[in-house]
Structures are given as structure tokens and as C-alpha cells.
RODO-2510 file (C-alpha; in nm, 4 decimals, decimal comma):
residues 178
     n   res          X          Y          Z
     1     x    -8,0992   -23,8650     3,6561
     2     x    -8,2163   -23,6964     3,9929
     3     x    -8,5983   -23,6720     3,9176
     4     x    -8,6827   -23,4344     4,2165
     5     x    -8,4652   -23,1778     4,0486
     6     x    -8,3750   -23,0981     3,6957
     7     x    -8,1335   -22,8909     3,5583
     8     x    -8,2689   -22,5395     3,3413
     9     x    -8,0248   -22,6843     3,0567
    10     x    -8,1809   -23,0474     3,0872
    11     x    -8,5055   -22,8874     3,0177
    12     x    -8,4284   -22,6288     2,7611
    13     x    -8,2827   -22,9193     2,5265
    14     x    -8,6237   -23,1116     2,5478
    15     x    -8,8046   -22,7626     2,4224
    16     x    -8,5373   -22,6413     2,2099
    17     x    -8,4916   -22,9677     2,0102
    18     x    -8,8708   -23,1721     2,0069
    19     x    -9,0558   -23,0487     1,7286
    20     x    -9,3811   -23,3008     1,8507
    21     x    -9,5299   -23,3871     2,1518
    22     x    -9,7673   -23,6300     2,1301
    23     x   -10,0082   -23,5942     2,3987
    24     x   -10,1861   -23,8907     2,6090
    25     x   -10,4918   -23,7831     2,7815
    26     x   -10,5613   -23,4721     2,5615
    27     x   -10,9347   -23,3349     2,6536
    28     x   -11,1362   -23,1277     2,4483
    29     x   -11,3163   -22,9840     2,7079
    30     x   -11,1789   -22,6367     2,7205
    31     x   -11,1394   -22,5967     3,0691
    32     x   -10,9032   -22,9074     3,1484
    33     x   -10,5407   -22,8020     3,1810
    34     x   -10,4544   -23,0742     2,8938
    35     x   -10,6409   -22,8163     2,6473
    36     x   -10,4704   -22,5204     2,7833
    37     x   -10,1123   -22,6660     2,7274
    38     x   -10,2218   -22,8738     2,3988
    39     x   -10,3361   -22,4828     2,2814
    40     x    -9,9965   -22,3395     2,4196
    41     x    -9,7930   -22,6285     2,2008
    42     x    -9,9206   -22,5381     1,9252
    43     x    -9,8762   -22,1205     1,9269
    44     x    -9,5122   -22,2201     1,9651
    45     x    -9,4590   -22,3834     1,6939
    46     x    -9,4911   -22,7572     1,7977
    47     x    -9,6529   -23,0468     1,6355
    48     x    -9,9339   -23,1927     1,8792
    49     x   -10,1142   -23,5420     1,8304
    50     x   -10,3836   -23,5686     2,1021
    51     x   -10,4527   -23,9276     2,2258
    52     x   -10,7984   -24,0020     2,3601
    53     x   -10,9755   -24,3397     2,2885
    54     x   -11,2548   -24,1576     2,3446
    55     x   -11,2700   -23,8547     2,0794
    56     x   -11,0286   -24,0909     1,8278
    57     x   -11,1392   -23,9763     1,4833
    58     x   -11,2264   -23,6545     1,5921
    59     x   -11,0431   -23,3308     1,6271
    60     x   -10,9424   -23,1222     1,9274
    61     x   -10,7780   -22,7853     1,8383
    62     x   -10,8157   -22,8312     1,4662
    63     x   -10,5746   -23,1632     1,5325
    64     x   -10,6872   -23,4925     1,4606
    65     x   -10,7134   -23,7574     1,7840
    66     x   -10,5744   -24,0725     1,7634
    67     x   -10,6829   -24,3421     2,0109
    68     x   -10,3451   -24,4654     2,0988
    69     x    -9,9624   -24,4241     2,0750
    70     x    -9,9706   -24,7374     1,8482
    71     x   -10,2235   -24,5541     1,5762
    72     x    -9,9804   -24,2695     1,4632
    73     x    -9,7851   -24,2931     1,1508
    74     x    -9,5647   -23,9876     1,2224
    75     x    -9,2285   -23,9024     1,4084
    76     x    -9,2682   -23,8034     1,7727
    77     x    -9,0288   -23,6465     1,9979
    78     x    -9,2244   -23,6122     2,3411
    79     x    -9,4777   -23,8742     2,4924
    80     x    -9,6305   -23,6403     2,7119
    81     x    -9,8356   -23,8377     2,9877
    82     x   -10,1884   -23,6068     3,0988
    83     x   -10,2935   -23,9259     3,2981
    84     x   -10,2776   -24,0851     3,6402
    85     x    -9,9465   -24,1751     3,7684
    86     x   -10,1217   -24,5206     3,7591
    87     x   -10,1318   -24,4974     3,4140
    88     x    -9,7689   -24,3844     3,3385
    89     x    -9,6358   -24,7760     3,3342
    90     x    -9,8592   -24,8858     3,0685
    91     x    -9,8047   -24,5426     2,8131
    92     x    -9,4137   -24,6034     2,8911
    93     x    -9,4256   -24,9474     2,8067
    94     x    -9,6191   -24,9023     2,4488
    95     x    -9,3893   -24,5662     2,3914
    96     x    -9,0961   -24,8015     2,4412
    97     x    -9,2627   -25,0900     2,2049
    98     x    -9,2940   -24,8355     1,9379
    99     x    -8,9537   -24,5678     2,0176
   100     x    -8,8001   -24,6754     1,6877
   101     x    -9,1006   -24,6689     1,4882
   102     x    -9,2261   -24,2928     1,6082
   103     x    -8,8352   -24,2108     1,7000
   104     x    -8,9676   -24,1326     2,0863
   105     x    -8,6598   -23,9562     2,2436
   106     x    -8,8605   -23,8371     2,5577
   107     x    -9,1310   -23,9058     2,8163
   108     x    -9,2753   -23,6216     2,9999
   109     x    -9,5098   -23,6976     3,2986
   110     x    -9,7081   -23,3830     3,3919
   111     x    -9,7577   -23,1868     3,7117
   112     x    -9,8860   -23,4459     3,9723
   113     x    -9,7860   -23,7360     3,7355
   114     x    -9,4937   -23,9428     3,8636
   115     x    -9,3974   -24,3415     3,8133
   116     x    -9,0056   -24,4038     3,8788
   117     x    -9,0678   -24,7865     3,7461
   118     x    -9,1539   -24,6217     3,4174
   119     x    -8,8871   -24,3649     3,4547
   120     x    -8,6386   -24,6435     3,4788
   121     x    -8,8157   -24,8402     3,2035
   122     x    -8,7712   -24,5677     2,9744
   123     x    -8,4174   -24,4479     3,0472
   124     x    -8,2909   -24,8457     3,0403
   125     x    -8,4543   -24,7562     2,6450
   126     x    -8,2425   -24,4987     2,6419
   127     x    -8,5118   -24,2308     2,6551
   128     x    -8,4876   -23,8957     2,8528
   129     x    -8,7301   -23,8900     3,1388
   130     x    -8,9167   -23,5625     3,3208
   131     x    -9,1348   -23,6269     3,6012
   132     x    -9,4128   -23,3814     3,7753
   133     x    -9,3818   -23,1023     3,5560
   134     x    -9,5199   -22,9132     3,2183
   135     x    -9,3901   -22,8295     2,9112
   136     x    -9,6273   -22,5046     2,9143
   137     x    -9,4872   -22,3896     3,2222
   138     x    -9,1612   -22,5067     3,1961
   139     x    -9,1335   -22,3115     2,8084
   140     x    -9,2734   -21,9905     3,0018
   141     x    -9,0163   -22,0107     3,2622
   142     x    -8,6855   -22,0926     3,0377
   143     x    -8,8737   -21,7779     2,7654
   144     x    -8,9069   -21,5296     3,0241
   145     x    -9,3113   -21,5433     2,9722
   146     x    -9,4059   -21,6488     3,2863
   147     x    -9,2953   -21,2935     3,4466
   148     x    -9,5252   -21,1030     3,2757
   149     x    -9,7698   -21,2538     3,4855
   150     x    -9,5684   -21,1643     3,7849
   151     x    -9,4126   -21,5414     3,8726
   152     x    -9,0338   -21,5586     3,9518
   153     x    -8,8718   -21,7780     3,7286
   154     x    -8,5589   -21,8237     3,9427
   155     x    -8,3410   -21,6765     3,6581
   156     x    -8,1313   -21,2967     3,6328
   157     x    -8,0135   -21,2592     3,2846
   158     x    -7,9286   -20,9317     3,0829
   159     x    -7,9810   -21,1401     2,7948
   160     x    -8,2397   -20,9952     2,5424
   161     x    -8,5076   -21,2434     2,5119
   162     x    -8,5561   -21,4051     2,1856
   163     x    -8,8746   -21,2907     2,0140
   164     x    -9,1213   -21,5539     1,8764
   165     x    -9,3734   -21,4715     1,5668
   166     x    -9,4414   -21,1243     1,3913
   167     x    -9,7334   -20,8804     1,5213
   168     x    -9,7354   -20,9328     1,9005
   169     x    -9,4534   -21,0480     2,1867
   170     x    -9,4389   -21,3766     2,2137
   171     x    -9,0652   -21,5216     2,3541
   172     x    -8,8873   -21,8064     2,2620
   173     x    -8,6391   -22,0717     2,3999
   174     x    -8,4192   -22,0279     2,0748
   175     x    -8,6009   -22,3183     1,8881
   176     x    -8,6846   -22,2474     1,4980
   177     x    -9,0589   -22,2779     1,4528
   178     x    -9,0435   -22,4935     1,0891
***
């Protein structure tokens, strides 16, 4: 896989199929970009189990923290990294210990965060990889969302966009929120 570019349909799989994310380095301060996309994840539908050693026990977002990979007892799809590059080794090689226990089918390194050693690691395991970008921006992009704000998302489509939720617009990538 070419990590400095990724195909739209590469990405909309991820999104369309995961159903949870769980998310290492999740902060509950409210103004750290892990909170923003940790909120976002959840409006669309997605299972989210933050990982912090440091708020384990508690709750951020009404979700209960966990202090490491190892301590959940429920499927995840995504191992989203919200650390240092430096970091991304280490998180691949417990996500890889524990893939068939948590049924781990990707690792997602967010904007800034990239570590081709772990990339490798984790494909060799027969995981997906993306590198240096997020799931909350990347949804927003593939939905449509992120023109409202006035962002090009690099796609023309006469498509009607797929409506998410009853009451106000919110789009969709297709996936069923149950």
C-alpha cells in the first residue's frame, strides 16, 4: 500500500464497514482534537473506547476509559493512534498481540502521526494500515459534510447524499448506524 496516497474507496471501506474505533490517546479536555473526533465518532453511529492510563476508570463523553488496548473485553475494528509517531510502534505491536482477541482489522495513525515500521508490522498481520490522516475528516470528506463549511473535497458527484439520523442533516458514507 502507497501510504502518501490513499485511494477514496480504500477509505470509504474502513468507515463504511468498522463499527468501533478504539481510540489511544483519547483526552478529556475539551479542546484537544482527540475530543473533537472521539465526539464526532460517536454522532455517527460508532462505538468509541477511549484509552488513557491516565483517566482509566473514568469516563470521557459518557464512555468508559480503559488504560490500555490489553484491558478491553469487546470487538474492535479501528486502533486509532492520537499519539506521537514515537509511540505508534509500541500501540501496533500490542494491537497485533491482541488482533484475534479484539478482531483488530485496522490501524489508523492520525494527522501528523506516521511510523512505516509499524505500518509494515501491521500489514505483515494482515491488518489495513492509514497513516497521517482522520477518520473525522476523512468521514466529512467521503459524506459531503465538509463543504458546508466551504472545504473542497476533491469530489463532483450528482449523487444525492445519503442522509444520517431524523430531525436535522447529518450525511452519511452509506454505513447502517446499529
Amino acid at each position: 500500500m502507497n501510504h502518501d496516497s490513499y485511494p477514496d474507496t480504500y477509505i470509504a471501506s474502513i468507515l463504511h464497514n468498522a463499527k468501533s474505533f478504539a481510540m489511544v490517546g483519547a483526552s478529556a479536555n475539551t479542546v484537544r482534537p482527540s475530543y473533537f473526533v472521539l465526539k464526532y465518532l460517536l454522532a455517527k453511529g460508532y462505538r468509541v473506547f477511549p484509552i488513557n492510563p491516565g483517566h482509566a476508570g473514568g469516563e470521557i463523553l459518557g464512555q468508559k476509559v480503559f488504560a490500555s488496548l490489553a484491558d478491553l473485553t469487546e470487538p474492535v475494528d479501528v486502533v486509532e493512534i492520537f499519539r506521537s509517531s514515537g509511540a505508534a510502534q509500541g500501540i501496533v505491536e500490542e494491537a497485533v498481540a491482541l488482533k484475534d482477541k479484539l478482531s483488530i482489522k485496522t490501524i489508523w495513525m492520525q494527522l501528523g502521526v506516521r511510523s512505516d515500521e509499524a505500518a509494515r508490522l501491521a500489514e505483515k498481520e494482515g491488518l489495513k494500515v492509514v497513516m497521517n490522516r482522520c477518520p473525522k475528516i476523512e468521514y466529512g470528506r467521503l459524506s459531503g459534510e465538509i463543504g458546508w463549511v466551504g472545504v473542497n473535497n476533491n469530489r463532483i458527484s450528482s449523487q444525492k447524499p445519503i442522509i444520517l439520523g431524523k430531525g436535522y442533516q447529518q450525511l452519511s458514507i452509506g454505513r447502517d448506524k446499529s
